[in-house]
C-alpha positions in Angstrom: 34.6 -81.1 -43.4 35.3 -84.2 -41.4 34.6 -87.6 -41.2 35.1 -88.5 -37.4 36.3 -85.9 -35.6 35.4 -82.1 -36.2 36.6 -80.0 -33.5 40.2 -78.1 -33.2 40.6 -77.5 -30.2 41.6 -73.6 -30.3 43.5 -71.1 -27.4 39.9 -70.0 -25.3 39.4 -66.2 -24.4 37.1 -65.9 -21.5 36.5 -62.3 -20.7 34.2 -61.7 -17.6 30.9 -61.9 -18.2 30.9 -61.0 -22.1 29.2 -63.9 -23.5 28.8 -67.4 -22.4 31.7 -68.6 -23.9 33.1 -70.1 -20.5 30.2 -72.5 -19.9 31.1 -73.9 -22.8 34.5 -74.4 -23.1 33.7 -77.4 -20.9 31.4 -79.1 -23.5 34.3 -77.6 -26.4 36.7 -80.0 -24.8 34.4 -82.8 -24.2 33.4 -82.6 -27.5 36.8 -83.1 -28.9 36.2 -87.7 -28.1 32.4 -87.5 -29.5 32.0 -88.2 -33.2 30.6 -85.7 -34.7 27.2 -85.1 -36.7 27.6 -84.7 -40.6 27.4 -81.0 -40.0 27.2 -79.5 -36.7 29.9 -79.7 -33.6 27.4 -78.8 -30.9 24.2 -79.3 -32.6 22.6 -82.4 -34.0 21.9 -82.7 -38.0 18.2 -82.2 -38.0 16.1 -85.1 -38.9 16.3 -86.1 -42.1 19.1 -84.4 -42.5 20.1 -80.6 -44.1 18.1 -79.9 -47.2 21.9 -78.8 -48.4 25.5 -78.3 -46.3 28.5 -76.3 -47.7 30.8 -78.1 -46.0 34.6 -75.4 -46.5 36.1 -78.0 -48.4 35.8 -76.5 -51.7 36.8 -73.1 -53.6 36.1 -74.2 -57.4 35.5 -70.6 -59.2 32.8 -72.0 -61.4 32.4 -71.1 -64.7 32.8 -67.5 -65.1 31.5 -67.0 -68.5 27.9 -68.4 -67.0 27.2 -66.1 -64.0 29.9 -68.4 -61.9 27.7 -71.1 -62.0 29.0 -74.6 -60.0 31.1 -72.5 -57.7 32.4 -73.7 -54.6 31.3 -77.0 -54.1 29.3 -77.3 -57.4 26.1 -75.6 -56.0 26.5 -72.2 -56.0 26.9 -68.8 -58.6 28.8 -65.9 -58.4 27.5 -63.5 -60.5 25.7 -59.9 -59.7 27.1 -57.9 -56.8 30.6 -60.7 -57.2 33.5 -59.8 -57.7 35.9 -62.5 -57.1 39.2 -63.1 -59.2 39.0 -66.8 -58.6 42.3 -66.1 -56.1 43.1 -66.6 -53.0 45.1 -64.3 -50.4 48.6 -63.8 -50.6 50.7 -64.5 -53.2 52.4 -62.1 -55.5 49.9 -59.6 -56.7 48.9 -58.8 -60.2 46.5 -59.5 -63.1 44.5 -62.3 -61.8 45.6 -62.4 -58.6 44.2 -58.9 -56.4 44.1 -58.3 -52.7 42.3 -60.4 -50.8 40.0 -63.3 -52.5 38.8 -66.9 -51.2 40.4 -70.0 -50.3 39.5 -73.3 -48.5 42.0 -73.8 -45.5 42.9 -76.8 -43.2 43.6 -76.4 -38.9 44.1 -80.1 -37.2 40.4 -81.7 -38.1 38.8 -78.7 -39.4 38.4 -77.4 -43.2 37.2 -74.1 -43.7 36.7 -71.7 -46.1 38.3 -67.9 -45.4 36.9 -65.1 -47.5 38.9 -62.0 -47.6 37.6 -58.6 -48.8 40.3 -55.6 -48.7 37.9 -52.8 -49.5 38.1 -51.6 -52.8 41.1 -52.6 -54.5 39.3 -50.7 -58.3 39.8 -47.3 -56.1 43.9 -47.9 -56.3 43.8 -48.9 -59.8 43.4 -52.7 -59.8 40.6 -53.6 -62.3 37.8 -55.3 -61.6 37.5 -58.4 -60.8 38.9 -57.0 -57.9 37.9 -59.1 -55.5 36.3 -56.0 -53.5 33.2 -58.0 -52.9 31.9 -61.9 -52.7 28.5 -62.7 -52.9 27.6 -66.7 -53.2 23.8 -68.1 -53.9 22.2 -71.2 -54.5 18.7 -71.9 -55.8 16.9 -73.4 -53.3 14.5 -74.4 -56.2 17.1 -77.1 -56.9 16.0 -79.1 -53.7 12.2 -77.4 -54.0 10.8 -77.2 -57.7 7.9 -75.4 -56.2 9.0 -73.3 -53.2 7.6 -70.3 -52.6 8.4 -67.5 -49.7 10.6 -69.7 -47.7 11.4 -66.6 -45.1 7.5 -66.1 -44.6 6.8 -70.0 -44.2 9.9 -70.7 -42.2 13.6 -71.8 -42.9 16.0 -72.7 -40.6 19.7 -72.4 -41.4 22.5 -72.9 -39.3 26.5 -71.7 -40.1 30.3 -72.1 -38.0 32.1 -69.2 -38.0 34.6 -67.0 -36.9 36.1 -63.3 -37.8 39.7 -64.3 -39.2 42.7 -63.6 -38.3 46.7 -64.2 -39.1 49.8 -64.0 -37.5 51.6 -65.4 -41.3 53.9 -62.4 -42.9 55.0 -64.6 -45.4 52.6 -63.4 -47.9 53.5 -67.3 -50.0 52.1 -68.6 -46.3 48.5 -69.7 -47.6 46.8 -68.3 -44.3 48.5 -65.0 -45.1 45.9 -61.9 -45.1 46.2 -59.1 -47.4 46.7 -55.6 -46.5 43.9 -53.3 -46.2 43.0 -51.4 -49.9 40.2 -48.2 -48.6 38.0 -47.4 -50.6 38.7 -43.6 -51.5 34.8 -41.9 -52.2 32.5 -43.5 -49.7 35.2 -44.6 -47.0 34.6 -47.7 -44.7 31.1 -46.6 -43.1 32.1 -48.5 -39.8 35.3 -48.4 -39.4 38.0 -45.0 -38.9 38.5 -44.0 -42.6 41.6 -45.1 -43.9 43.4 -42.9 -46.4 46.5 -45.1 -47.1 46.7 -48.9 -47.9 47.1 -50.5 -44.8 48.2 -53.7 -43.0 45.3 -56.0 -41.9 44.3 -55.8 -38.4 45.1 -58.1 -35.9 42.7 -58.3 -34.0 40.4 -59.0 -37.7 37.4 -56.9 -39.3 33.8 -57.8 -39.5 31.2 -56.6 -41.2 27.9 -55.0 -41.2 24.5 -55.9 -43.1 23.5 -53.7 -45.6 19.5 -52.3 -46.6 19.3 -54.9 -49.2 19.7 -57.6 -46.6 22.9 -58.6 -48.0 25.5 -59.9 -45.1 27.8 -62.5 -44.7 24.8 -64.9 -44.2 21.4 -64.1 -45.9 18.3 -65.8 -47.2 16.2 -64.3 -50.0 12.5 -65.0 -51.3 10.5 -64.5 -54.4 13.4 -61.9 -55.8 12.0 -59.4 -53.2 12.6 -59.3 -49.7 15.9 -60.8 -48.1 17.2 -61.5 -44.6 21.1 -61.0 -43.5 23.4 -62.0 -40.3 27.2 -61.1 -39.9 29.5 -61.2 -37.6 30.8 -58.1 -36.1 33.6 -56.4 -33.6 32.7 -53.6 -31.6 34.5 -50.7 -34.3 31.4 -52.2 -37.0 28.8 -50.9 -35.1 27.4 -48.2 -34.6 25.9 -45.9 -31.0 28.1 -48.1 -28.6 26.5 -51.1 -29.1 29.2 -53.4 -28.7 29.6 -56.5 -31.3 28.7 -60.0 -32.1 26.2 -61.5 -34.7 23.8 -58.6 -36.3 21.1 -58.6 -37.9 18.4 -56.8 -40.5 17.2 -53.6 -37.9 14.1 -54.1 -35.4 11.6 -51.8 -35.7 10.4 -49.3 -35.9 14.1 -48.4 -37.7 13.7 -46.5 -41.0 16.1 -49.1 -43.1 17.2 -52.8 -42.2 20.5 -51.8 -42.6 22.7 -52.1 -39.6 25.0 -49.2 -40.5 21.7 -47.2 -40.8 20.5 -47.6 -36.9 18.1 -44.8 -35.8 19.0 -46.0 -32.0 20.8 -48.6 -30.2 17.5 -50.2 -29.4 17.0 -50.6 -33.0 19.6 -53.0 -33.6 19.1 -56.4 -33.5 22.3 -58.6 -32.3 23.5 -61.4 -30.0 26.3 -59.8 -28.4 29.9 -61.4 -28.5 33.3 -59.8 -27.2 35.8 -59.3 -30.2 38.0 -62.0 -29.2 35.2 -64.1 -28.6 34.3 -63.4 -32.1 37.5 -65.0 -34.0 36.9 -68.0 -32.1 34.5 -70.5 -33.4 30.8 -69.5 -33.0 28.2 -72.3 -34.4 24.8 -70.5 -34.7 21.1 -72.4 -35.3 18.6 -69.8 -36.8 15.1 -70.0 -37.5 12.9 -67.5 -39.7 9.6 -66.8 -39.8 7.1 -64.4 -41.6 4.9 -62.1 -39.0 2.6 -60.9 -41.7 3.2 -57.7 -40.5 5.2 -54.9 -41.6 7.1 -51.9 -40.6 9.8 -49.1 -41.3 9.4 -46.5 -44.3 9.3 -48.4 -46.7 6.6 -51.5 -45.1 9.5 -54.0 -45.1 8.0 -57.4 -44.1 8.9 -58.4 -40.3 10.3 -61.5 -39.4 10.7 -63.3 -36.2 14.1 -64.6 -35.7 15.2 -67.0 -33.5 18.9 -67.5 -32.4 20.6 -70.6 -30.7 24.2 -70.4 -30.1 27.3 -72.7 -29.1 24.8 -75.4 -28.0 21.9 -73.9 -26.1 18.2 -74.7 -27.3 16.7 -71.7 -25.9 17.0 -68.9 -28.0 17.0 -65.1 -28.1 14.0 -64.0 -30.1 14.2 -61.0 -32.4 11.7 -59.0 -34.7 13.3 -57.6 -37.6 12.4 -55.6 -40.6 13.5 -58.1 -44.4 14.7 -56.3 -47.1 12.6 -54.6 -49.8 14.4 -55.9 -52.9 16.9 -58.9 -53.3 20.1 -59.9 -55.2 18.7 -62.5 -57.3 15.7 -62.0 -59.4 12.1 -63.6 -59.2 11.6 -66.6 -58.4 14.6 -65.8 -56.7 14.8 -68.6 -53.6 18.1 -68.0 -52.8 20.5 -69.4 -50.0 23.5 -66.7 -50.0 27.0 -65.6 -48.3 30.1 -63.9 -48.8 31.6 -60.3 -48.2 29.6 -57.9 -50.2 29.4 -54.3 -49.3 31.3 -52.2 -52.3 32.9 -50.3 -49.7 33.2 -52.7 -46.6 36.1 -54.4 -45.8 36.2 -57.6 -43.5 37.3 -61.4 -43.4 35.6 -64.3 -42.1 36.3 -68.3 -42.3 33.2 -70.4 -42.7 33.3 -74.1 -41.4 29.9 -75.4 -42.2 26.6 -73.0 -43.7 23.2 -74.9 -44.3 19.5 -74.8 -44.7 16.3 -76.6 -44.5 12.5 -75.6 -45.2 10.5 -75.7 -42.2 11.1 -74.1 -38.6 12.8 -76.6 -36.5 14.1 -76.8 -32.9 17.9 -77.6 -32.3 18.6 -80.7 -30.7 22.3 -80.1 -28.7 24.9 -83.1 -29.4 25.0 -84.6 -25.1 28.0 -83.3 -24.2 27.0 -79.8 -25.3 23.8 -80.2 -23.1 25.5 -80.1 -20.3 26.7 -76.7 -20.6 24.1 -75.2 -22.2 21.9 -74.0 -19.4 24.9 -72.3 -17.6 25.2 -70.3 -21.0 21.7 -69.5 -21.3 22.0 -68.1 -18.1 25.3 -66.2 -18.6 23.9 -64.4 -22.2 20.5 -63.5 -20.6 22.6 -61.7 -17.7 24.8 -60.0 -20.2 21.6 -59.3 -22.5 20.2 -57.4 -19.6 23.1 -55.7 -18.7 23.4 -54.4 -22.2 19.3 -53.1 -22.1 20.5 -51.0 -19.0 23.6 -49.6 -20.1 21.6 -48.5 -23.5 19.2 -46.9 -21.8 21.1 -44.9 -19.1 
C-alpha cells in the first residue's frame, strides 16, 4: 500500500468495444500526479473511513496451531476449507514449500498480494497442506460487537484486482508462477481437463464461485447464507457467456453457483475481456437483503450493485446468497482467497475492504472525468451481450 502515490502505470489493452476500459485510460494516466486516498485509486475512501482495509502489504501465516489466526496483516484466519503451506510460489519444491501458495509482491508504487492455487497438488502425492486452496476471513464482530445480518442490512466492500500473470522462468524469480497440478477425480469444472502437470498459462486462470458462495471475494452472515464475486476469463464460464467479475446466480437458477448456470441469462456478471481482466480492475459493491427468496433451495436474494474503474452509476443485479457458510454462527465474516478443492486460478489483490451500511462511491476528480464515457461504453456492451444471448 502507498503513502503518496498508488498507481503503476501498466501496458493498456484496449480491445473494441469490450469494456470501458479506453475511457478510462485517460483518468489512469491522470491519476498517476493525484495523491491518492488511503485506499482506493479511482474512488474516494468513504466518509469516515473503511470499517477495515487489507492493504497487500502483508503475508504473515498466523498461527497455525490456532485456526491461522493473525494471518496476513494481523486480522485474519486461515482455518476450514485452507490449505496454505505458509509458502509462496517458486522456489525449490518440497515439504513445506508446494505448488503455488501466497506472497505479497512490489511493481513501481504498488504492493500487492498474488495468491496462487495449482489445482490439487494432494492428487500427485504432495500432502496436505497443499496449498490447493486459500480461504481468508475476518470477524467483522471485531469492529461490530453486535452485528447482525450485515448482507440483509447492507455492506459495501470494495477490492483492486487483477487475474495474474508472469513472464519469470526463473522459478528463484519471486513473481515466478508455478506449473499447473490437475486435480485427477473431479477435473477443473471450467477449464479443458488436464491429465498431466502443466505449465501455467499465459494468458492466467480465474475462477468461478462455488454454491456455498465461496469466491475470490465473499461476505458471509449469521453462519448461514454467504455472498461471492471473482474474476473470470472467458474458458471459466460457462454457455458462451464471455468473462469478467461473476457473481452468486440470478434467479430463478437452481444453485448460486456460477459453474452450476441453468442458462446464460442466469448468470450474473460485469463483463471484461481477458486481457482486460489481468489489468487492474477496482470494483465498489454494495449488498442488500430483498427479503425475498428464490431457487430450490429459497436462498435469500440480494440486490447487488456494481461500480467499476471510477463510474458511480452502477449495474444492478439480483442474486440468489448461499444457503450455508464457511464460518459458523455468529459467523460475520469478511472473506477471500482461492478455494474450490478442484479449481485452479491466480489473482493479485491490491486493496479489499468493507463497511456496514450501503453507501454511494464518490470517484477521486480526475476519474470523474471519464466516468460517463464508460458508463456509456459498458451499457452498450451490456446490451450487446443481452442480444447475442438471446439470438
Amino acid at each position: 500500500m502507498k503513502n503518496s502515490l498508488r498507481l503503476t502505470v501498466h501496458p493498456i489493452c484496449v480491445p473494441p468495444i469490450r469494456e470501458p476500459l479506453a475511457a478510462l485510460a485517460a483518468a489512469v494516466l491522470l491519476l498517476a500526479s493525484t495523491p491518492a486516498a488511503r485506499a482506493g485509486v479511482l474512488y474516494q475512501d468513504p466518509t469516515g473511513g473503511w470499517d477495515l482495509i487489507y492493504t497487500g502489504d502483508a503475508a504473515a501465516c498466523g498461527d497455525v496451531a490456532n485456526l491461522g489466526i493473525g494471518a496476513l496483516d494481523g486480522n485474519w484466519q486461515h482455518n476450514q476449507s485452507d490449505k496454505w503451506d505458509c509458502s509462496a510460489p517458486g522456489g525449490t519444491l518440497g515439504p513445506s514449500n508446494a505448488p503455488g501458495g501466497i506472497v505479497s509482491l512490489t511493481e513501481g508504487d504498488t504492493t500487492y498480494l498474488r495468491l496462487q492455487d495449482t489445482g490439487n497438488p494432494k492428487d500427485w502425492s504432495i500432502p496436505d497442506p497443499s496449498n490447493r486452496r486459500f480461504y481468508f476471513g475476518h470477524d467483522m464482530m471485531t469492529e461490530h460487537p453486535d452485528l447482525t445480518s450485515p448482507l440483509t442490512h447492507g455492506i459495501t466492500i470494495s477490492f483492486r484486482a487483477r487475474i495474474s500473470t508472469s513472464t519469470a522462468t526463473d522459478p528463484n524469480d519471486p513473481f515466478f508462477l508455478d506449473e499447473i497440478y490437475p486435480d485427477l477425480v473431479d477435473n477443473e469444472p471450467e477449464f479443458p481437463a488436464l491429465t498431466e502437470i502443466t505449465p501455467w498459462p499465459a494468458v492466467g486462470k480465474g475462477y468461478n464461485v462455488k454454491d456455498d458462495a465461496k469466491g475470490m471475494f465473499t461476505v458471509q452472515e449469521d453462519g448461514a447464507h454467504a455472498m461471492g464475486f471473482a474474476l473470470a476469463l472467458d474458458i471459466d464460464t460457462i454457455d458462451g457467456v464471455g468473462g469478467g467479475l461473476i457473481m452468486d446466480n440470478a434467479p430463478p437458477a437452481n444453485l448460486p453457483g456460477t459453474d452450476h448456470v441453468g442458462s446464460p441469462a442466469q448468470q450474473n456478471i460485469v463483463p471484461f475481456s481477458d486481457a482486460s481482466l489481468t489489468q487492474w480492475h477496482e470494483f465498489w459493491i454494495t449488498i442488500q437483503g430483498t427479503g425475498t427468496t428464490g431457487g430450490i433451495l429459497n436462498y435469500p436474494i440480494y440486490r447487488v450493485d456494481v461500480y467499476t474503474d471510477g463510474v458511480t452509476s452502477p449495474t444492478t443485479f439480483m442474486a440468489e446468497g448461499s444457503i450455508g457458510a464457511e464460518f459458523p454462527a455468529p459467523g460475520q465474516f469478511l472473506c477471500f482467497g482461492l478455494p474450490s478443492e478442484s479449481s485452479f486460478g491466480a489473482v493479485d489483490v491490491d486493496f479489499y475492504a468493507y463497511k456496514l451500511g450501503v453507501i454511494q462511491p464518490v470517484p477521486e476528480p480526475a476519474a470523474a472525468a471519464a466516468g460517463l464515457a464508460a458508463v456509456a461504453s459498458l451499457s452498450l456492451l451490456s446490451r450487446r451481450r443481452g442480444l447475442r444471448s438471446r439470438s
